[in-house]
DSSP file (Angstrom, degrees, kcal/mol; ACC not computed):
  #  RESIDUE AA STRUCTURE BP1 BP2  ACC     N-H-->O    O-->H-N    N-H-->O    O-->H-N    TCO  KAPPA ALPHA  PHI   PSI    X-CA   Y-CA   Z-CA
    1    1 A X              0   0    0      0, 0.0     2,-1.0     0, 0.0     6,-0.0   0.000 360.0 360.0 360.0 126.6  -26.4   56.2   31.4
    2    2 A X    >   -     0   0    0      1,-0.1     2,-3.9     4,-0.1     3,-0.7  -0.665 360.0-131.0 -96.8 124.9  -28.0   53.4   30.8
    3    3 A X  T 3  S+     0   0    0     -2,-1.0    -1,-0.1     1,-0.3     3,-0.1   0.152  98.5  48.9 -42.7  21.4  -28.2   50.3   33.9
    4    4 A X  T 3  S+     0   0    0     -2,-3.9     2,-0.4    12,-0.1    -1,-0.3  -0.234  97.5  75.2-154.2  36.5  -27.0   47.1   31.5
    5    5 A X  S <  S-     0   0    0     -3,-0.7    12,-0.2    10,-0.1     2,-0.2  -0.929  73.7-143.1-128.4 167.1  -24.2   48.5   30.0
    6    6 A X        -     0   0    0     -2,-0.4     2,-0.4    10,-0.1     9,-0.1  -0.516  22.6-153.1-101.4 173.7  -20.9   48.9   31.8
    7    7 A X        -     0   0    0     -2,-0.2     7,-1.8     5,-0.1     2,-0.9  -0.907  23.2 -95.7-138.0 149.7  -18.7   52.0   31.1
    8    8 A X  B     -A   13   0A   0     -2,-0.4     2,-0.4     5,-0.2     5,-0.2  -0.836  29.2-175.9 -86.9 121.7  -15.8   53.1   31.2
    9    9 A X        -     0   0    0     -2,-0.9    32,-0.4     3,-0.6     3,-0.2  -0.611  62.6 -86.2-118.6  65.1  -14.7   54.8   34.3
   10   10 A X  S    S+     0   0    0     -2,-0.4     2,-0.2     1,-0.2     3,-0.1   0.428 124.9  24.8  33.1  28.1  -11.1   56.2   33.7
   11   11 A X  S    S+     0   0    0      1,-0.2    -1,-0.2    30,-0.0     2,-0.2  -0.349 114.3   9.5 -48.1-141.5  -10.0   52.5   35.0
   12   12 A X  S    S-     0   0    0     -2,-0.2    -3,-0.6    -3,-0.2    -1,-0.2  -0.418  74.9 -95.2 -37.1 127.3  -12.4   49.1   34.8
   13   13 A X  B     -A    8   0A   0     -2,-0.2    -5,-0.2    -5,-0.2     2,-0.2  -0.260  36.8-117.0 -19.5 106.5  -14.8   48.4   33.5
   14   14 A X        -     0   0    0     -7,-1.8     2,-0.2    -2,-0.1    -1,-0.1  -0.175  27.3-129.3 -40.7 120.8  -18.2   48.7   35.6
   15   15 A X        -     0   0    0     -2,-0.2   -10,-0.1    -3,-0.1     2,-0.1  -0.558  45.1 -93.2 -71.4 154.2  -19.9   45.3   36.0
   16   16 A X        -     0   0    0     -2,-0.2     2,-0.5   -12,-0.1   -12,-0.1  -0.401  39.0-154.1 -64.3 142.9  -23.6   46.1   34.8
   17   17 A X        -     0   0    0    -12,-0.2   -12,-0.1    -2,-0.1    44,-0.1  -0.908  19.9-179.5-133.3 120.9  -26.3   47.0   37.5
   18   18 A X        -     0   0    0     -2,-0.5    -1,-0.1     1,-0.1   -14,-0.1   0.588  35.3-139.2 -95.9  -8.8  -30.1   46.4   37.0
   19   19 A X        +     0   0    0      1,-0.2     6,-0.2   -16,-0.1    -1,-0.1   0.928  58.2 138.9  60.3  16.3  -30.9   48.0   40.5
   20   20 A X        +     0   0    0      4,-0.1     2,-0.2     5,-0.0    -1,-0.2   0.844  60.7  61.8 -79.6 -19.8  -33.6   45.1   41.1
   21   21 A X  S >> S-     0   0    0      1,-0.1     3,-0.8    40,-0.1     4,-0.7  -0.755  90.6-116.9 -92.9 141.1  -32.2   44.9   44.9
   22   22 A X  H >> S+     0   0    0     -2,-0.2     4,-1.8     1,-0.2     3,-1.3   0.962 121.8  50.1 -23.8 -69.7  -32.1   47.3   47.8
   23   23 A X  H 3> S+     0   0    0      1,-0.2     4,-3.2     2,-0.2    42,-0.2   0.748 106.0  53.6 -13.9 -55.5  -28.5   46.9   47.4
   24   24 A X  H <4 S+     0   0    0     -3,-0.8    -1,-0.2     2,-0.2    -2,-0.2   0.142 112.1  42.7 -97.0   0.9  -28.5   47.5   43.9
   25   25 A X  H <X S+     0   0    0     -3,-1.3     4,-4.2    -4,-0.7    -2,-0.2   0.722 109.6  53.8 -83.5 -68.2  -30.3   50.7   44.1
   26   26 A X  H  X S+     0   0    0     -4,-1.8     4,-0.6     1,-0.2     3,-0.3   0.955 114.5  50.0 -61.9 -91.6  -28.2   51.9   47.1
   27   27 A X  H  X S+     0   0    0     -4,-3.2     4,-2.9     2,-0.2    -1,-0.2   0.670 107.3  50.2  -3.7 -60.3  -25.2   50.9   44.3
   28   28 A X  H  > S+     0   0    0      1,-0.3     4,-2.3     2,-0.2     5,-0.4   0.999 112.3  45.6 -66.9 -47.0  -26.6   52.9   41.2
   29   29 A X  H  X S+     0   0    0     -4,-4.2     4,-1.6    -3,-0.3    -1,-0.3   0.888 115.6  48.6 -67.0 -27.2  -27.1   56.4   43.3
   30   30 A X  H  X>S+     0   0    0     -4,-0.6     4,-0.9    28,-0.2     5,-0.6   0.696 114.6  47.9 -88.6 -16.5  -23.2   55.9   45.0
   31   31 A X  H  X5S+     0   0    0     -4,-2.9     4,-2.9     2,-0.2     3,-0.3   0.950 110.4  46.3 -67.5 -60.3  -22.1   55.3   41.4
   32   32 A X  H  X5S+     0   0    0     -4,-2.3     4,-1.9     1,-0.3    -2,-0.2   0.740 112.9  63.5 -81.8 -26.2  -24.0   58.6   39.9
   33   33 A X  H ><5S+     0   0    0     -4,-1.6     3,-1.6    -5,-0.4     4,-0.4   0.942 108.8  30.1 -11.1-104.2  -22.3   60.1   43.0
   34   34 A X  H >X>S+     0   0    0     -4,-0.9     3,-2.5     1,-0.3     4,-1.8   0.893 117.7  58.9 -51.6 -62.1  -19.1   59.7   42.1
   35   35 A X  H 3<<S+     0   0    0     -4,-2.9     3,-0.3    -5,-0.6    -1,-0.3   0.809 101.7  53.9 -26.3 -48.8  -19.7   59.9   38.5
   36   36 A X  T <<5S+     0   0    0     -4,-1.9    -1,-0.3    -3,-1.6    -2,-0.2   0.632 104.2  55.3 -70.1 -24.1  -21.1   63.2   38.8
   37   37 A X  T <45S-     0   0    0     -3,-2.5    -1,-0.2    -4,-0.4    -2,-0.2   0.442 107.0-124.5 -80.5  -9.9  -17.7   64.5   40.8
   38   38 A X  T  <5 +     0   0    0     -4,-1.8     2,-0.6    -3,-0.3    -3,-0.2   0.731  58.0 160.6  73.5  24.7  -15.8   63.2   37.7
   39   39 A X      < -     0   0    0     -5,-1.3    -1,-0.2    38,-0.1     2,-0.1  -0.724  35.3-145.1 -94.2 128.4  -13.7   60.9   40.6
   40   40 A X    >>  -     0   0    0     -2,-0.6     3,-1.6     1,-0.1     4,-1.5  -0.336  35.2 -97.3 -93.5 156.7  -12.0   58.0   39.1
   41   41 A X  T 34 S+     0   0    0    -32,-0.4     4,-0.2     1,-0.3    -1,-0.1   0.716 125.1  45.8 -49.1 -37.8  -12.1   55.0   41.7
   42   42 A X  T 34 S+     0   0    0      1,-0.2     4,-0.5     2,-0.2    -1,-0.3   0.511 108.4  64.2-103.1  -6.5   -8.6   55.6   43.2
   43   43 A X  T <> S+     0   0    0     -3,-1.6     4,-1.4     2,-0.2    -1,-0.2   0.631 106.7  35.7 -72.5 -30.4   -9.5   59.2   43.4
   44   44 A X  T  < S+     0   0    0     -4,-1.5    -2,-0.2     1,-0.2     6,-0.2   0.469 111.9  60.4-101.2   2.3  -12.2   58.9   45.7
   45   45 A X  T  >>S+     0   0    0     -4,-0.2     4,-2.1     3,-0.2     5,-0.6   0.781 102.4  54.8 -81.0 -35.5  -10.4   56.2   47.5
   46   46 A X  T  45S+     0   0    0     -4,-0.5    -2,-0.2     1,-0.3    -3,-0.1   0.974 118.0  39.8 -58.4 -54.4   -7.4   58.9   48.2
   47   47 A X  T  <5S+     0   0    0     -4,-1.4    -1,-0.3     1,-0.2    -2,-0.1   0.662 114.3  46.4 -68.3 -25.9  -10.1   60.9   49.6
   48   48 A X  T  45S-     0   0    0      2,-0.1    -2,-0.2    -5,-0.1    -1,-0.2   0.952  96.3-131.7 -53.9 -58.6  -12.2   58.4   51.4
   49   49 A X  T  <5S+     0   0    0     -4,-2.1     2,-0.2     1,-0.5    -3,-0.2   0.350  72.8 104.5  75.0  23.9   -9.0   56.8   53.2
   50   50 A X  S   <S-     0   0    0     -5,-0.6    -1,-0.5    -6,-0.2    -2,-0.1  -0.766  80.8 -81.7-112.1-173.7  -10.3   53.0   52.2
   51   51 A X     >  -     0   0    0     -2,-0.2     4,-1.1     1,-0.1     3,-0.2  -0.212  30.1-115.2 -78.2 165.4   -9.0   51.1   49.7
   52   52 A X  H >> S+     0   0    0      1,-0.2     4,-2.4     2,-0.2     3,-1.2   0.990 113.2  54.2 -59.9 -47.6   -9.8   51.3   46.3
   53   53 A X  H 3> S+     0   0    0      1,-0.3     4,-0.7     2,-0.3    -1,-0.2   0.598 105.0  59.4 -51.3 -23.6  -11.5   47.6   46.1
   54   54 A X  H 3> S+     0   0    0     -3,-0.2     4,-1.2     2,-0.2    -1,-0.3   0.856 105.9  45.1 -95.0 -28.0  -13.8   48.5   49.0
   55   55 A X  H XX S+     0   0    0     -3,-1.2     3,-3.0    -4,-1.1     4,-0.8   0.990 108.3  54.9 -69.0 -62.2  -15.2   51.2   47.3
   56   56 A X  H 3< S+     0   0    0     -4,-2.4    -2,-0.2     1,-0.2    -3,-0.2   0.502 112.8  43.4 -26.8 -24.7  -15.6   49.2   44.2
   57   57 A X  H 3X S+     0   0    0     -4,-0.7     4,-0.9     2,-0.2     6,-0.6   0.589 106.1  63.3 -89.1 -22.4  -17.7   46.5   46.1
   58   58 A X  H << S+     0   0    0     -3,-3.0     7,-0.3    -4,-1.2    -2,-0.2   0.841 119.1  30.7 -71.5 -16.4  -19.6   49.5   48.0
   59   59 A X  T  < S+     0   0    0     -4,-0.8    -1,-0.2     1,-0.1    -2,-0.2   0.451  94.5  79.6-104.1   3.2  -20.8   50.1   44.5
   60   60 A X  T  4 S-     0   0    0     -3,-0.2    -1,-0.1     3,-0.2    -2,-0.1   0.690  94.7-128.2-109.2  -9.2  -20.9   47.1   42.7
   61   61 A X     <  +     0   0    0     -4,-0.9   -37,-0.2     2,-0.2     3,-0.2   0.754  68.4 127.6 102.5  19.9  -24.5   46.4   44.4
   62   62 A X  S    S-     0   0    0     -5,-0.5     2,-0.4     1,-0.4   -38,-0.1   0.935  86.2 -17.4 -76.5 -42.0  -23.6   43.0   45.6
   63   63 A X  S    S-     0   0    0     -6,-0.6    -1,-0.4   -40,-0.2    -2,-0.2  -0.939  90.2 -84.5-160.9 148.7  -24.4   43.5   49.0
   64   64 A X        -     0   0    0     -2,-0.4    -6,-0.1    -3,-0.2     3,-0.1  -0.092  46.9-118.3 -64.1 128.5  -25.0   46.9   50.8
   65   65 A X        -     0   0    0     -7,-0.3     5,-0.2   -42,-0.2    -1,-0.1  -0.238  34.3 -89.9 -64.7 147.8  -22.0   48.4   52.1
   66   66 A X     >  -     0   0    0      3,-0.1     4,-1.5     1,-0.1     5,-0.3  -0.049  40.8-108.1 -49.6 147.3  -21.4   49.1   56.1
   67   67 A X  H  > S+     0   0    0      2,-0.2     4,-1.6     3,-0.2     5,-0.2   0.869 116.5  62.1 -66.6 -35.8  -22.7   52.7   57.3
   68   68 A X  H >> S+     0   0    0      2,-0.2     3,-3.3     1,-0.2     4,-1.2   0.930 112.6  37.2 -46.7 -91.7  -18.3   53.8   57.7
   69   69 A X  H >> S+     0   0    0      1,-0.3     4,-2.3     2,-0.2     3,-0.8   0.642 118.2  44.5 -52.3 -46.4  -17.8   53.3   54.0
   70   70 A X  H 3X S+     0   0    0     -4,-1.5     4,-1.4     2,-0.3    -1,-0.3   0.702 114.3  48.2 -36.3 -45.0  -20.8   54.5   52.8
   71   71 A X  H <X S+     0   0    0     -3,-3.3     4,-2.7    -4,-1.6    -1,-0.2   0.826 117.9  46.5 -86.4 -36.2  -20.6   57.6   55.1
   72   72 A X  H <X S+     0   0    0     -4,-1.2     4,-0.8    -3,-0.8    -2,-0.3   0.726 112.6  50.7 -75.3 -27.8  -16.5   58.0   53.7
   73   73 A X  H  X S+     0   0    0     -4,-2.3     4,-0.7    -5,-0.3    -2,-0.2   0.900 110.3  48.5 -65.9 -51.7  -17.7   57.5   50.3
   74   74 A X  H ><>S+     0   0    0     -4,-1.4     3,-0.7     2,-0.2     5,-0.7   0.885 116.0  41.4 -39.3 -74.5  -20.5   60.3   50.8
   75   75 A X  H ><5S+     0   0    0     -4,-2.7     3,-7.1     1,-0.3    -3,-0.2   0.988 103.3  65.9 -62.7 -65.5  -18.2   63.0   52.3
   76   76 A X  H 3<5S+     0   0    0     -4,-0.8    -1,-0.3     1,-0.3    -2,-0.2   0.625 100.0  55.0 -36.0 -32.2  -15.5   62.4   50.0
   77   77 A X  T <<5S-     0   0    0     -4,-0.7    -1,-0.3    -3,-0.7    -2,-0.2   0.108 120.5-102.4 -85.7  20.2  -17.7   63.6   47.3
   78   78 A X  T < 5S+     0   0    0     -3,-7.1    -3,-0.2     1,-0.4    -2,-0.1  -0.382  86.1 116.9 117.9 -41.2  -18.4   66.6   48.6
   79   79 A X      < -     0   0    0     -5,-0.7     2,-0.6     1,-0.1    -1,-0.4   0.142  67.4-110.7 -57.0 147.7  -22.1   65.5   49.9
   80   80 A X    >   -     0   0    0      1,-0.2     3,-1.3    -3,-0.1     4,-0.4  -0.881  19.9-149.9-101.7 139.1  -23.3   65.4   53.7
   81   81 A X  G >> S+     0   0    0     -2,-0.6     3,-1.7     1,-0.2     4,-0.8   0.894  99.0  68.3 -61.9 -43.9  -23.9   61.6   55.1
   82   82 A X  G 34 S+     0   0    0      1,-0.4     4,-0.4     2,-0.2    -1,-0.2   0.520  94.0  58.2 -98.1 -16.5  -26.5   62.7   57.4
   83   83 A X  G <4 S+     0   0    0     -3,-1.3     3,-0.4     2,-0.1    -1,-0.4   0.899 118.2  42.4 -83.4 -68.4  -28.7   63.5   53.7
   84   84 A X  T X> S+     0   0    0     -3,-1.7     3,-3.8    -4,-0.4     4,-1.7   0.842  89.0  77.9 -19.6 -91.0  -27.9   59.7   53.4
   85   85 A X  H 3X S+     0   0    0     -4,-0.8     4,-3.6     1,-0.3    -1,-0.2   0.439  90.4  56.1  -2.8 -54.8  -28.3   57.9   56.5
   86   86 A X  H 3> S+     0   0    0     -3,-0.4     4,-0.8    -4,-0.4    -1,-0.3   0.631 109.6  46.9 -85.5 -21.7  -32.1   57.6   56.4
   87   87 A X  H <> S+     0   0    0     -3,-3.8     4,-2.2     2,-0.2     5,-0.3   0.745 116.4  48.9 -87.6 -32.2  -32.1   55.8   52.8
   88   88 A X  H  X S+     0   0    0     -4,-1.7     4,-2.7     1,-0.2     5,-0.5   0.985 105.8  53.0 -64.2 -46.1  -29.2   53.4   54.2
   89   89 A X  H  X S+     0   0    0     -4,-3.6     4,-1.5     1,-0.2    -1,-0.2   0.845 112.7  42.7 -63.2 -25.7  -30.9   52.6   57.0
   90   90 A X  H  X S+     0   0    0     -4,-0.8     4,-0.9    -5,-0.1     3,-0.3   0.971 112.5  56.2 -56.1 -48.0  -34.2   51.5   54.8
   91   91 A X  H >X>S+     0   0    0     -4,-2.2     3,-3.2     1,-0.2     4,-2.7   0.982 113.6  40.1 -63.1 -66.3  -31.9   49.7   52.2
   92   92 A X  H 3X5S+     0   0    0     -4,-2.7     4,-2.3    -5,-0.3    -1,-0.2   0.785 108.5  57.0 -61.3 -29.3  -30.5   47.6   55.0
   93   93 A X  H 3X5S+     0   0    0     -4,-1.5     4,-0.8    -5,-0.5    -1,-0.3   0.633 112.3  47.0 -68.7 -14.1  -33.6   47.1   56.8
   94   94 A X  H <X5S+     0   0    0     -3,-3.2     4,-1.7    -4,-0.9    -2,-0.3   0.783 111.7  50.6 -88.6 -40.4  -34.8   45.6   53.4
   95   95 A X  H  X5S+     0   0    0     -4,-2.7     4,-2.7     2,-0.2    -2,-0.2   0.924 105.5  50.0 -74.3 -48.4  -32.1   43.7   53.0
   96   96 A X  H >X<S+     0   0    0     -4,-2.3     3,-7.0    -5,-0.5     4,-0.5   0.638 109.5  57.5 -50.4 -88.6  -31.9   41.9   56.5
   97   97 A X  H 3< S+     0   0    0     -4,-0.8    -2,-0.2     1,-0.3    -1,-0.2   0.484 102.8  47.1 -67.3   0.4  -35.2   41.1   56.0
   98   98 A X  H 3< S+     0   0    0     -4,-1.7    -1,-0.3    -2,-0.2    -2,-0.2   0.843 109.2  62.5 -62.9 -28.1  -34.6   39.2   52.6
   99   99 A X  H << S+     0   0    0     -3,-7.0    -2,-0.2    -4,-2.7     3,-0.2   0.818  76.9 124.7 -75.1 -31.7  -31.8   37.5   54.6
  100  100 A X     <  -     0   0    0     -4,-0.5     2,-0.4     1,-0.1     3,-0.0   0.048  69.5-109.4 -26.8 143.4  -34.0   35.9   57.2
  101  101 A X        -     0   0    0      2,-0.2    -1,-0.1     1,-0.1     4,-0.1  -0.750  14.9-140.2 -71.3 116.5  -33.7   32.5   57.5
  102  102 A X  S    S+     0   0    0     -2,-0.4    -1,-0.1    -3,-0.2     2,-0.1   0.882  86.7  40.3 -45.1 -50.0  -36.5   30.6   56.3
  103  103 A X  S    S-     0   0    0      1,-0.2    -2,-0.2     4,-0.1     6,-0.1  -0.385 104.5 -79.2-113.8 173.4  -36.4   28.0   59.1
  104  104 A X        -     0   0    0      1,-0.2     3,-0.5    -2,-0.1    -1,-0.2  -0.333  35.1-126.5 -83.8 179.9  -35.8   28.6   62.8
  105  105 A X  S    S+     0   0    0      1,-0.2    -1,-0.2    -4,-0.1    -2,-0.1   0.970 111.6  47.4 -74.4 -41.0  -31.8   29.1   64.1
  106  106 A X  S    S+     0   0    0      2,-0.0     2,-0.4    -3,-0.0    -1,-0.2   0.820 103.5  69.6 -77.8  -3.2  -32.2   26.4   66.7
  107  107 A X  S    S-     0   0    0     -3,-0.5     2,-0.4     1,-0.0    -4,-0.1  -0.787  85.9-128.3-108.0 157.2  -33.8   23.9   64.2
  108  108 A X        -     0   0    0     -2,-0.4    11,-0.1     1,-0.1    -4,-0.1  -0.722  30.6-106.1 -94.6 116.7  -31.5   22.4   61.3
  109  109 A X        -     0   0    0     -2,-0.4    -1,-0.1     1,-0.2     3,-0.1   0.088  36.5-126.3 -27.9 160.9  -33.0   22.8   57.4
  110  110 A X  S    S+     0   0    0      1,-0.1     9,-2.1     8,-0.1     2,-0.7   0.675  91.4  48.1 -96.0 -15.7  -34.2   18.7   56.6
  111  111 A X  B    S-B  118   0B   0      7,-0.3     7,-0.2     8,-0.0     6,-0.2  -0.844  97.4-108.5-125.6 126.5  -32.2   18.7   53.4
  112  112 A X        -     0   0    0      5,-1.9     4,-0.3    -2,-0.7    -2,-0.1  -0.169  25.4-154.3 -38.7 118.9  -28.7   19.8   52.8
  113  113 A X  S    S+     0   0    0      2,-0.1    -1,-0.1     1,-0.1     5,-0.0   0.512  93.6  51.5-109.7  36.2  -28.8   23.0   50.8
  114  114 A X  S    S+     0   0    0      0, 0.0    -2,-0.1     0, 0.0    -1,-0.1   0.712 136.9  11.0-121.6 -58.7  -25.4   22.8   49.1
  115  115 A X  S    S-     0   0    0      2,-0.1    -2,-0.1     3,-0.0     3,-0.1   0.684  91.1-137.2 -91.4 -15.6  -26.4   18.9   47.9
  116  116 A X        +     0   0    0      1,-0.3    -4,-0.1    -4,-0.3     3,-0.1   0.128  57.7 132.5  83.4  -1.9  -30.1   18.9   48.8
  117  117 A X        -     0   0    0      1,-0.2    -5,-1.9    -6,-0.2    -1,-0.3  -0.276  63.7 -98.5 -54.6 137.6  -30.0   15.1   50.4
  118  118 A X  B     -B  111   0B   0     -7,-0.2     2,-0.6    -3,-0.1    -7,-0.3  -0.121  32.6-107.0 -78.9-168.9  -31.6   15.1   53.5
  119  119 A X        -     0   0    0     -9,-2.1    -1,-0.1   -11,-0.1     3,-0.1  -0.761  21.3-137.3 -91.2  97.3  -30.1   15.2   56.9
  120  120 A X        -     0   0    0     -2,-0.6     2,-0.2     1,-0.1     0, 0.0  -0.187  31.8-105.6 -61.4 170.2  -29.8   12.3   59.5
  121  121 A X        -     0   0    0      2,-0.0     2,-0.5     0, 0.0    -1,-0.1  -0.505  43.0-158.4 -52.1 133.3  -30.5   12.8   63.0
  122  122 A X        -     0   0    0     -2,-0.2     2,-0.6    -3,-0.1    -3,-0.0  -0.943   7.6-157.6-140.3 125.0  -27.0   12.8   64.5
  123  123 A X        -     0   0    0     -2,-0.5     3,-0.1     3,-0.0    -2,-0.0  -0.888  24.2-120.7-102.8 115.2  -26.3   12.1   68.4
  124  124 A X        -     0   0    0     -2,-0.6     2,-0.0     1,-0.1    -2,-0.0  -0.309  42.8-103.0 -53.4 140.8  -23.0   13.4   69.9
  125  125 A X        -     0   0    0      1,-0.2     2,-0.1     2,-0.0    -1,-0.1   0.077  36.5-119.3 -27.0 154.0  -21.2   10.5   71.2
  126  126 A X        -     0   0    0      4,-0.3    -1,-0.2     1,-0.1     5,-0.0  -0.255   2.5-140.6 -90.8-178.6  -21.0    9.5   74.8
  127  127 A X  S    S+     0   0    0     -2,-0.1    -1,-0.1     0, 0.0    -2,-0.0   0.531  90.2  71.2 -87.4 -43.2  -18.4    9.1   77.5
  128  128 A X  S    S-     0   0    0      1,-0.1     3,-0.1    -3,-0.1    -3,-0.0   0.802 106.0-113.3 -47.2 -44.7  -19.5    6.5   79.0
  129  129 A X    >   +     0   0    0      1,-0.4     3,-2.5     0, 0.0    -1,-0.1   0.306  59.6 154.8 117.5 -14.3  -18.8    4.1   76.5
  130  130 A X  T 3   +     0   0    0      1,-0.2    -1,-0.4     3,-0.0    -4,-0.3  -0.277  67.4  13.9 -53.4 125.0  -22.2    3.4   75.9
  131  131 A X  T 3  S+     0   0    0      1,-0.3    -1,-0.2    -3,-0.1     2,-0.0   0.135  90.6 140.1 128.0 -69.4  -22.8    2.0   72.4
  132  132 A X    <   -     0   0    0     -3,-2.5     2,-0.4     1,-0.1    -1,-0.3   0.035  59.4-100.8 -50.8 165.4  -19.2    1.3   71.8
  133  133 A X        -     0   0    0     -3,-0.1    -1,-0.1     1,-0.0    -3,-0.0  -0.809  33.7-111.5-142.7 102.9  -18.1   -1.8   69.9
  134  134 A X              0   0    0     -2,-0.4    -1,-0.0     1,-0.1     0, 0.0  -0.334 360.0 360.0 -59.9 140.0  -16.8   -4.9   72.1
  135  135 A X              0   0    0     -3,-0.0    -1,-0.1     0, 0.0    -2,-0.0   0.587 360.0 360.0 -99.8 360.0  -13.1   -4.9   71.0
């Protein structure tokens, strides 16, 4: 099967997956999983116990699913997690560290990154009154 085109999987459509992320790796092998068990989404949710829609996001390689589903995903298709485990726990250890935050947590980016304008300084109000505006 090839990773840019989507299929038909006795439901939806697969969105396409290039497998360029940890994630998206992690994704293709719980897809070829399932695939390979001939289990239709809502079939390997019956058997999981999650919803269908949480398996479909543990697979669609947006971001790596939590070690529960993954490990209910696993079983349900016949497979032992424990076989598993040692590839999530890399994939996720690659993935936090892509998530780092460039700057540190107590200091504030200098530019907005949703408008990119920078930031003023901003000083919490007082009690005191100090400041305030004769009325």
């Amino acid at each position: 099967m090839p990773a840019a085109s989507a299929r038909r999987d006795g439901g939806r459509r697969q969105q396409p997956l290039d497998g360029s992320t940890e994630a998206g790796r992690f994704a293709l092998r719980l897809r070829e999983l399932r695939a390979g068990r001939g289990f239709t989404i809502r079939r390997l949710a019956d058997k999981a116990g999650y919803a269908p829609g949480t398996l479909s996001k543990a697979a669609s390689g947006d971001q790596l699913p939590s070690w529960a589903v993954t490990e209910a995903f696993v079983q349900a298709c016949g497979e032992d997690p424990a076989g598993w485990r040692s590839d999530w726990l890399a994939a996720n250890a690659a993935s936090l560290k892509d998530s780092e935050p460039t700057a540190p947590a107590d200091e504030p980016p200098s530019r907005c990154p949703a408008c990119g304008r920078g930031r003023a300084a901003r000083t919490p109000p007082t009690r005191s009154g100090a400041g305030r505006r004769p009325a």
